[in-house]
C-alpha positions as a printed Julia matrix, in Angstrom:
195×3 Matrix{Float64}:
   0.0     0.0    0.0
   1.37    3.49  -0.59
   1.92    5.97   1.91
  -1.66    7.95   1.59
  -3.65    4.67   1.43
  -2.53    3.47   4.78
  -3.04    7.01   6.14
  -6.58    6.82   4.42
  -7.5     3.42   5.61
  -6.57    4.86   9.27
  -8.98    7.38   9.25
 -11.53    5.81   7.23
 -11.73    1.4    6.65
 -10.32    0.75   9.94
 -10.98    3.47  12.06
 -10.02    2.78  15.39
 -13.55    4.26  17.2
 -16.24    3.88  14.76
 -14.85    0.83  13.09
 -12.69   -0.99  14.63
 -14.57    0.24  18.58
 -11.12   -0.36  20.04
  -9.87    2.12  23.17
 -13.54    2.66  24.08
 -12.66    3.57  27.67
 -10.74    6.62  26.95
 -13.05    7.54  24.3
 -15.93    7.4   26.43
 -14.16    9.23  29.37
 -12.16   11.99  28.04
 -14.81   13.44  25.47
 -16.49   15.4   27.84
 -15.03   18.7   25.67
 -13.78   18.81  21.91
 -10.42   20.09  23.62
 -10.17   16.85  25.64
 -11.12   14.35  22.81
  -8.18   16.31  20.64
  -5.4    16.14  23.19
  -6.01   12.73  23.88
  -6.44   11.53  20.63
  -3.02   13.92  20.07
  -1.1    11.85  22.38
  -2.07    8.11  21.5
  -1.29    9.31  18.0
   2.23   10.17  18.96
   2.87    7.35  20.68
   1.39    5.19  18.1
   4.2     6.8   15.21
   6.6     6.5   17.63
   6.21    3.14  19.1
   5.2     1.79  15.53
   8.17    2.78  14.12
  10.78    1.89  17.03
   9.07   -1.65  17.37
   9.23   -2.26  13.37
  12.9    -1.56  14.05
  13.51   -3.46  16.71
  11.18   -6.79  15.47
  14.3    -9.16  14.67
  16.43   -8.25  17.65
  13.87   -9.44  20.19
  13.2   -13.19  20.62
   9.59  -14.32  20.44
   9.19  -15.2   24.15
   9.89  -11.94  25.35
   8.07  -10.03  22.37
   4.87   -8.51  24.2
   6.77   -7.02  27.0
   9.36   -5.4   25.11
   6.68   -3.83  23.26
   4.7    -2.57  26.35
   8.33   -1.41  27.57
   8.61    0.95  23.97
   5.14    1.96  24.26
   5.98    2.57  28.13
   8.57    4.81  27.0
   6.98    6.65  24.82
   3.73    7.57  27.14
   6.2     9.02  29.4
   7.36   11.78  27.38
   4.15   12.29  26.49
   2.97   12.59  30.13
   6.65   14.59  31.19
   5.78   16.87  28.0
   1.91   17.51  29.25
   2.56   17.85  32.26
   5.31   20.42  31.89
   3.62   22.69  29.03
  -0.42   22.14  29.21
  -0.58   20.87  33.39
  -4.22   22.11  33.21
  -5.12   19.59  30.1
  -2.79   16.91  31.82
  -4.94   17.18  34.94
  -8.51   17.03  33.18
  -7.15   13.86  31.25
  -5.88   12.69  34.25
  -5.0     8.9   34.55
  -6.02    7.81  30.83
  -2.86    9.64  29.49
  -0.96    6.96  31.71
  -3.54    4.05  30.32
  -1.94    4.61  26.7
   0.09    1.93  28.14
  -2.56   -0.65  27.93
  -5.08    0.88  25.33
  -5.69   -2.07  23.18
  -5.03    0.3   19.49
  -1.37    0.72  20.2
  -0.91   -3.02  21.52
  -3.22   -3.92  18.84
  -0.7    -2.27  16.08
   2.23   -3.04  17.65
   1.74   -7.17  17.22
  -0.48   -7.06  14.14
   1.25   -4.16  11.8
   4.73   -3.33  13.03
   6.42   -6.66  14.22
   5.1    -7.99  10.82
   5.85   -4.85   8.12
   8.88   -2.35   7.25
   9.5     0.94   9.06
   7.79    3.07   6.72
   4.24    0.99   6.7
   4.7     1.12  10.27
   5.22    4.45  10.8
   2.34    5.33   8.05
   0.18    3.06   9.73
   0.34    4.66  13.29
  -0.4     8.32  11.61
  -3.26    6.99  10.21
  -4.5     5.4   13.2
  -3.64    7.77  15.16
  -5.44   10.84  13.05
  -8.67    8.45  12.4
  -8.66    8.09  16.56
  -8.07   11.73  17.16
 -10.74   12.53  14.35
 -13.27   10.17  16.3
 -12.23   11.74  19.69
 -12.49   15.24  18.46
 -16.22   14.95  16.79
 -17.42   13.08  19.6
 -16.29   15.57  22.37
 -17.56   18.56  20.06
 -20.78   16.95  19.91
 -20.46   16.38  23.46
 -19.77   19.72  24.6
 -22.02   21.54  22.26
 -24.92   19.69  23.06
 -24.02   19.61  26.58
 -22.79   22.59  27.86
 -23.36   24.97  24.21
 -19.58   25.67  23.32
 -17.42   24.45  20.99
 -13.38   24.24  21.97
 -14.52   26.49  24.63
 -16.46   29.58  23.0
 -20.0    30.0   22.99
 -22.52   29.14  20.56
 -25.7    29.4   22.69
 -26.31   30.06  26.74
 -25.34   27.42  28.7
 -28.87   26.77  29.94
 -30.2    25.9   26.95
 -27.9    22.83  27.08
 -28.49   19.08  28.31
 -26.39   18.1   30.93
 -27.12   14.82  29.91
 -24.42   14.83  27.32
 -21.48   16.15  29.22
 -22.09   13.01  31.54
 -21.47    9.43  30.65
 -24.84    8.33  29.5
 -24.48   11.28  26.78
 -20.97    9.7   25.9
 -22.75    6.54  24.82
 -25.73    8.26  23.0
 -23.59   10.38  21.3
 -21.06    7.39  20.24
 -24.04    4.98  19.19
 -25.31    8.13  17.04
 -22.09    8.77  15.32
 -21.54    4.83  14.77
 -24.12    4.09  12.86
 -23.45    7.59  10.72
 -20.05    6.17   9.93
 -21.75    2.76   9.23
 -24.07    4.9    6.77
 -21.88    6.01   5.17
 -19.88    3.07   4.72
 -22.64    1.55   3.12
 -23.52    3.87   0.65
 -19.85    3.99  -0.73
């Protein structure tokens, strides 16, 4: 596949939210605000190029018993700067997203690419493969907090569109983060069909 088509099928065939409904945990949490679904969909994508590409370099040096935990250990890595770097620079962000910056660790999309795309494919599909991931899971995290937030509290990254009051509280709250998700689901599955 060339570079653009893996980015595509990132964002599109096998996105990670609406497709794929992998790393539903932090979607469902941290997409209280458009703001919040972008930074965290920011740092899993950075972690995914990064670990992608350092574990697609690494595949042949590490023996197969010992494969999974070097790969959390990268990944590991990797969250950390992201954490050290949010928590230096944006500590108000860092302390809304609070422990599901740490939980990149674990989320099953970078473990998930790790074993199935870059132990098995060259650097470049690797690293191709994590942008694309990574922007069709920021995408997802993005819509569904702007959703969230304007139907919620009436603002969109922050600046009003209507009074507050008019808004459901419903939405900013986890039931909303379900409604909203099953809603934009089956839009992406629409849409999927018809092409």
């Amino acid at each position: 596949m060339k570079p653009l088509e893996i980015i595509r099928n990132g964002i599109t065939t096998e996105n990670p939210t609406f497709v794929l409904l992998l790393g539903m945990c932090p979607t469902l949490a941290t997409t209280s605000s458009a703001a919040n679904g972008m930074a965290m969909g920011l740092a899993t994508m950075f972690v995914l190029i990064c670990s992608n590409t350092v574990i697609s370099m690494i595949k042949h040096l590490v023996p197969d018993a010992v494969r999974i935990p070097s790969f959390i250990v990268v990944i590991a890595g990797f969250v950390t700067i992201v954490q050290l770097l949010m928590q230096a620079f944006v500590p108000a962000l860092y302390a809304s997203l609070g422990l599901f910056i740490p939980l990149i660790v674990v989320n099953c999309i970078v473990l998930g690419r790790a074993e199935a795309v870059a132990a098995k494919s060259s650097v470049l599909h690797s690293t191709f493969d994590g942008l694309g991931i990574g922007l069709g899971f920021t995408c997802s995290l993005t819509l569904l907090g702007l959703v969230r937030e304007l139907l919620g509290a009436g603002t969109v990254f922050g600046q009003n569109v209507y009074p507050k009051e008019y808004g459901a509280l419903l939405f900013v709250l986890a039931p909303g983060a379900f409604i909203v998700l099953g809603y934009l689901i089956a839009l992406s599955n629409k849409i999927a069909k018809k092409k």
